[in-house]
C-alpha positions as CSV (number, residue, x, y, z in Angstrom):
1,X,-31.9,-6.4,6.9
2,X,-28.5,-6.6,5.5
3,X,-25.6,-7.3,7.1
4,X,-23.1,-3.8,7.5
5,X,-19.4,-4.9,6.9
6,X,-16.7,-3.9,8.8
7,X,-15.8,-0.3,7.6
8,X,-12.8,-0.2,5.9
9,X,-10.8,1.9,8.6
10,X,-11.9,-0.4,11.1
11,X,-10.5,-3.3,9.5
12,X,-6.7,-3.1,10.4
13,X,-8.0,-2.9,14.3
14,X,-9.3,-6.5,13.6
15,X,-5.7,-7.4,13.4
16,X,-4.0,-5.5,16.1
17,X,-6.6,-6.7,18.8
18,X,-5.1,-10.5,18.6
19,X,-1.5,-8.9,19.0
20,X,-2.9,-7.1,21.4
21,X,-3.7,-9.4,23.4
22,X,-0.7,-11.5,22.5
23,X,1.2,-8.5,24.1
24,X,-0.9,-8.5,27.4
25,X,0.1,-12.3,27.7
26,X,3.5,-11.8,27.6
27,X,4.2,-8.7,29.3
28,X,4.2,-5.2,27.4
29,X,7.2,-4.3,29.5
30,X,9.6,-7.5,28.8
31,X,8.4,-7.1,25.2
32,X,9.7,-3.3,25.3
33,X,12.5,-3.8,26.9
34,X,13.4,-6.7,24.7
35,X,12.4,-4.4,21.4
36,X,14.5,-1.8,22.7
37,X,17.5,-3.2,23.4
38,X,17.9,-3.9,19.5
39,X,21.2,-2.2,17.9
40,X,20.9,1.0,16.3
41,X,23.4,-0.6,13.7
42,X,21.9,-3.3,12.8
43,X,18.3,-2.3,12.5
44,X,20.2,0.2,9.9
45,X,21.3,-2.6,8.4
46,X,18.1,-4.4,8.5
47,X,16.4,-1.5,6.9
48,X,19.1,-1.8,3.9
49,X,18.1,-5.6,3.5
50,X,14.7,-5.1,3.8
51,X,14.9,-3.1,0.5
52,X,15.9,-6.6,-1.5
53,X,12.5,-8.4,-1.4
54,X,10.7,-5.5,-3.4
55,X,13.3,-4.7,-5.8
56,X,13.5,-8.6,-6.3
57,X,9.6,-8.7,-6.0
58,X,9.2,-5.5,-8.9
59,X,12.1,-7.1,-10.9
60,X,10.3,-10.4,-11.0
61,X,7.2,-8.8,-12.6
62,X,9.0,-7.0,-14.8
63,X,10.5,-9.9,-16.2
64,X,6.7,-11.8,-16.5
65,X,5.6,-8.3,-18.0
66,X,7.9,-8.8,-20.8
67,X,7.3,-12.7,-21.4
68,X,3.8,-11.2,-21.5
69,X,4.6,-8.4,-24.3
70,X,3.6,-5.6,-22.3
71,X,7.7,-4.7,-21.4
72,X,8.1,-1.7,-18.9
73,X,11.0,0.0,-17.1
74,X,11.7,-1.4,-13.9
75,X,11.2,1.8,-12.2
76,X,7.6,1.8,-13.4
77,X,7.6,-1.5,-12.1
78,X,8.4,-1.0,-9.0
79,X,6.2,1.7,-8.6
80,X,3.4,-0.5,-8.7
81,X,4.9,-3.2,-6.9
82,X,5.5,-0.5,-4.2
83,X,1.9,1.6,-4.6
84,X,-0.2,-2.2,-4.8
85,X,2.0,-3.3,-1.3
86,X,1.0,-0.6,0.3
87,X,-2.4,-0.6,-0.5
88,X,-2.4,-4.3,0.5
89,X,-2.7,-2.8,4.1
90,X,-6.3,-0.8,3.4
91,X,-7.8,-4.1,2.0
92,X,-8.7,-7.6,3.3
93,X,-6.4,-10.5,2.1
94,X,-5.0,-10.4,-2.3
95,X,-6.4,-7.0,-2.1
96,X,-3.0,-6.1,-3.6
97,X,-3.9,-8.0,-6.6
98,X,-6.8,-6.0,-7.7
99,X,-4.7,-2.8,-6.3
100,X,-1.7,-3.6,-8.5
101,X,-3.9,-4.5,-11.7
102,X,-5.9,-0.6,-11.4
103,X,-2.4,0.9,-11.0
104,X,-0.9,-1.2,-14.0
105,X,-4.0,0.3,-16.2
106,X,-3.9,4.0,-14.9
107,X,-0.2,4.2,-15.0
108,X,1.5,2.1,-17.8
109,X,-1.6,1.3,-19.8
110,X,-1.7,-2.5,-20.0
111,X,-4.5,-4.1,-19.4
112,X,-6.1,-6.5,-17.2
113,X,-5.7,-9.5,-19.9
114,X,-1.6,-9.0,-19.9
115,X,-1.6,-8.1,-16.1
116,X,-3.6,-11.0,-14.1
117,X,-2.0,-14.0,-15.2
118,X,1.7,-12.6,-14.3
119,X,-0.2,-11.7,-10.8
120,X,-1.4,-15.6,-10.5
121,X,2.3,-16.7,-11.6
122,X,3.7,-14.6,-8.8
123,X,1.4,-16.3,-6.1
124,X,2.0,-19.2,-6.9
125,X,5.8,-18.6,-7.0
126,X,5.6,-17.0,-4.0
127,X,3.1,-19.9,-2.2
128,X,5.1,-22.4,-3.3
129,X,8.1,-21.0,-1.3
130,X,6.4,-20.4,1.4
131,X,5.4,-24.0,1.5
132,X,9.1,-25.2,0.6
133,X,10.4,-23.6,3.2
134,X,8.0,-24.6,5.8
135,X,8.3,-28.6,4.4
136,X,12.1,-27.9,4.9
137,X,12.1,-26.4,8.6
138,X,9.6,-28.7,9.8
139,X,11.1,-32.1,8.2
140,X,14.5,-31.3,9.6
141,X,13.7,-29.3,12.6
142,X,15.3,-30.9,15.8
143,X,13.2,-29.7,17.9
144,X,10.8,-33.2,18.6
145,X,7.9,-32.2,20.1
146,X,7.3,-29.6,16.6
147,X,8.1,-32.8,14.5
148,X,5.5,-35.1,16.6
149,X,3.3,-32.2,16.9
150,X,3.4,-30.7,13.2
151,X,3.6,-33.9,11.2
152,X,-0.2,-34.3,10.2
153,X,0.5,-30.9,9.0
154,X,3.8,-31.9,7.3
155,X,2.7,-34.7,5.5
156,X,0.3,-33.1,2.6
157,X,2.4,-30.2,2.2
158,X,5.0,-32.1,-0.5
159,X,2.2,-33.5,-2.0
160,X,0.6,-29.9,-2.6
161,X,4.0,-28.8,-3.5
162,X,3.9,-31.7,-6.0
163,X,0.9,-30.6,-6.8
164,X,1.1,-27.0,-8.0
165,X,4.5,-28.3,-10.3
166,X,2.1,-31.2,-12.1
167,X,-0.4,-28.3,-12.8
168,X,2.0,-26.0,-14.1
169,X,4.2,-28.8,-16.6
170,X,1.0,-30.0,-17.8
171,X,-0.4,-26.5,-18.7
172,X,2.8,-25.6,-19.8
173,X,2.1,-29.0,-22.4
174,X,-1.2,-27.9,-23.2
175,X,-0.4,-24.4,-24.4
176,X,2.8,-26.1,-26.3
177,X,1.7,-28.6,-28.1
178,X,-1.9,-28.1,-28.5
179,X,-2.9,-25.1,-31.5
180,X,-6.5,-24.9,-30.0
181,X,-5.3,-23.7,-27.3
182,X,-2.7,-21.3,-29.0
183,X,-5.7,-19.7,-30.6
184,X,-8.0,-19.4,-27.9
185,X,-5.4,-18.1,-26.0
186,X,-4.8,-15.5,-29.4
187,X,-8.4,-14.4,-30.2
188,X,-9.4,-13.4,-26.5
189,X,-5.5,-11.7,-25.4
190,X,-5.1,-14.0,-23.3
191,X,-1.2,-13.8,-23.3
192,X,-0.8,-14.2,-20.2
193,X,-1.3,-18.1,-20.2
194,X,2.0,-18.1,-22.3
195,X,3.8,-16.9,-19.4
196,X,2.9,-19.9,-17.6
197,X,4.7,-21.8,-20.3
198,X,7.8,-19.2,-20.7
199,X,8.5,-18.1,-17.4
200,X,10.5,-21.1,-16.0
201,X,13.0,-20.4,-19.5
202,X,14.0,-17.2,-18.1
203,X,16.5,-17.4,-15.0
204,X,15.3,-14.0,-14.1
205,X,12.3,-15.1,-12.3
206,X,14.0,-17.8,-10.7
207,X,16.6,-15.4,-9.3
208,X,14.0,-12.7,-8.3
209,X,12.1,-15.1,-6.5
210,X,15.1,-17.1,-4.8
211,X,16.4,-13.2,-4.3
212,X,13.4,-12.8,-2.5
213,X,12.6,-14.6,0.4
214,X,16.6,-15.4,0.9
215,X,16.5,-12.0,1.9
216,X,13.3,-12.2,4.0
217,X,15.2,-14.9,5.5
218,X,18.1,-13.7,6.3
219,X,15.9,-10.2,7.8
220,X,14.4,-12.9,10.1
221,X,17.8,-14.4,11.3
222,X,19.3,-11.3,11.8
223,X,16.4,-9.7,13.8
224,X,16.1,-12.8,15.8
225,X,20.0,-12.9,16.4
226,X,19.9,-9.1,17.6
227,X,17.1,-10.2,19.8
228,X,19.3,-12.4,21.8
229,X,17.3,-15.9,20.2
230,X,19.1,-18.7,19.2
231,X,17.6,-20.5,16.4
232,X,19.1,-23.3,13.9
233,X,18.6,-22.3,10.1
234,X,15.6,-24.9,9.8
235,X,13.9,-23.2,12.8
236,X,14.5,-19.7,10.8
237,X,12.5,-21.4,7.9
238,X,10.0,-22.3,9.9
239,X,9.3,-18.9,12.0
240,X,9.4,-17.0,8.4
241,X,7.2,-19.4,6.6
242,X,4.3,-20.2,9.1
243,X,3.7,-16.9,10.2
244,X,3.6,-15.6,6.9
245,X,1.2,-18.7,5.7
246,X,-1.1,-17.7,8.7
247,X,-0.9,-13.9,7.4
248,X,-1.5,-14.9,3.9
249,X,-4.8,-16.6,4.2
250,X,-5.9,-14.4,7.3
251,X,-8.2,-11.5,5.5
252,X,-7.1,-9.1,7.5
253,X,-5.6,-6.1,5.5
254,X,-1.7,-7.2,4.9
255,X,-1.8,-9.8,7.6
256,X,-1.1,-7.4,10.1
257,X,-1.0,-8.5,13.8
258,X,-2.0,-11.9,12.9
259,X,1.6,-12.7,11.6
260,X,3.1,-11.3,14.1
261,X,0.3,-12.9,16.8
262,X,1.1,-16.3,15.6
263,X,4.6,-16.1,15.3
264,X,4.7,-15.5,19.2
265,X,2.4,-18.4,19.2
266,X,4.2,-20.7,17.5
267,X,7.3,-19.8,19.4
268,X,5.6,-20.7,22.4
269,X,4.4,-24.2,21.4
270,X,7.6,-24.9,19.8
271,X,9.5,-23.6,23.3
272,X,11.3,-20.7,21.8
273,X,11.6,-17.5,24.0
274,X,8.4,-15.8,22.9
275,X,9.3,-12.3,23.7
276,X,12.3,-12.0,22.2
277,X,10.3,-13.9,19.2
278,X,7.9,-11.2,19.2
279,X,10.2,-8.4,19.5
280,X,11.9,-9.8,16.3
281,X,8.4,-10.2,14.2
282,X,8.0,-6.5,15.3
283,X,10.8,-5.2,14.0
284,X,10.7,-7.1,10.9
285,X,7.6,-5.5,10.0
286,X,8.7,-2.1,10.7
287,X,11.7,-2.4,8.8
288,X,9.7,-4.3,5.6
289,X,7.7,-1.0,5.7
290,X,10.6,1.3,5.8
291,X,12.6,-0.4,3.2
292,X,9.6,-0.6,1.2
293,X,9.4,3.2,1.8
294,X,12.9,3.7,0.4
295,X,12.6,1.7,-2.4
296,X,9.6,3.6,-3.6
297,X,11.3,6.9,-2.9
298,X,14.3,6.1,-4.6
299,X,12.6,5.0,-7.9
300,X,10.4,8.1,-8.0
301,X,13.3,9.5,-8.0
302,X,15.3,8.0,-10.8
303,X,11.7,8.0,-12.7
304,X,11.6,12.2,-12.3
305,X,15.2,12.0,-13.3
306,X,14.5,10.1,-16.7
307,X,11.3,12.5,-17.8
């Protein structure tokens, strides 16, 4: 008999029983109180801030849209950035990307050819971030027992850094230099592969994705600040990169509980408070969805405005 699959309302409980428990370990009142005592000022202003990393994110694809002739307006853009995010939490792990290539087809009209390759480009942007930033708060961290602890881990993570760059110049060279190539690319519509070559000429991407995750960085250190933590810069890299590797790969539908489960986790190992951890992973998440919320109401907006 074949095996039944977790339903697909069932599958964001698969991620909350981990934090769940994490919250049992720790004490659901000292993570209350310590969630609570957060400023009503400056979760406002974490709300605003958490509104940068999906206009960057839309912006971004825009830009890849274009290098990809299939140009739309970024409010169009961001409307699928904002509609595929969300749906990233009804679906198990890169569920956004098939989410975000049906809206792309039902709404603007391009088609999967011009859509998936800018989709691989942005993961791999966004992976290879995620991976800098953890190579940078681990190296430096000062915290010894991560640096004894983490550096098996540490080790092979400049050399897949390394990795995805070689991959990327010499496909680049490929599609440049070789007319085969060029023509396969051509006869099939696969255009995308030319925005592997094109997208490091426009500074656009660059700044969207540096855009990015300085703002999810700077979300972090301000949630962790109003949580009464006290973390170096290289320890901020760290708590936003791991968690959100571990969420990444995790096929849970939009990494939900697991981050915020192995943030705590990692706080704990690496001797950070792990409530007030925890109460900051909390609210980063609730203010991501609200400012991803705002974003998507403002550019209806604008978009109603225009037709």
């Amino acid at each position: 008999m074949r095996a039944r699959s977790l339903p697909a309302r069932w599958r964001p409980l698969a991620g909350v029983l981990p934090l769940a428990a994490v919250v049992w370990r720790l004490g659901p009142d000292e993570l209350l109180a310590a969630s609570t005592g957060m400023s009503l000022v400056l979760l406002l202003l974490a709300t605003l801030l958490a509104t940068v990393p999906p206009l960057c994110y839309a912006w971004r694809w825009q830009r890849l849209l274009a290098v990809a002739d299939a140009p739309v307006s970024l409010p169009e853009a961001v409307r699928v950035t904002v509609a595929s995010s969300a749906a990233n939490y009804l679906v198990p792990a890169f569920g956004w990307a098939p989410a975000k290539v049906l809206a792309t087809r039902r709404w603007l009209g391009i088609g999967v050819r011009r859509t998936l390759p800018t989709l691989v480009v942005e993961q791999a942007l966004d992976l290879g971030a995620l991976l800098g930033l953890a190579v940078v708060g681990l190296a430096g961290s000062p915290l010894e027992r991560l640096r004894s602890a983490s550096a098996p881990l540490v080790r092979p993570l400049p050399l897949l850094a390394l990795g995805f760059t070689v991959a990327f110049v010499l496909l680049a060279l490929v599609l440049s230099f070789s007319e085969r190539a060029r023509r396969w690319g051509r006869d099939r519509g696969v255009v995308g592969l030319r925005a592997v070559r094109d997208f490091a000429r426009d500074p656009a991407v660059w700044l969207a994705t540096l855009g990015r995750w300085g703002a999810e960085l700077a979300l972090v250190a301000l949630l962790v600040e109003g949580a009464g933590a006290r973390l170096g810069w290289r320890d901020l890299c760290v708590l936003l990169s791991a968690p959100s590797l571990v969420g990444l790969l995790s096929p849970i539908p939009g990494g939900l509980g697991v981050r915020e489960a192995a943030g705590v986790l990692l706080a704990r190992w690496a001797g950070w408070d792990p409530v007030t951890i925890g109460a900051a992973l909390a609210w980063q998440r609730i203010v991501a969805l609200a400012g991803l919320g705002l974003v998507g109401l403002a550019s209806d907006m604008v978009r109603r405005g225009r037709t």
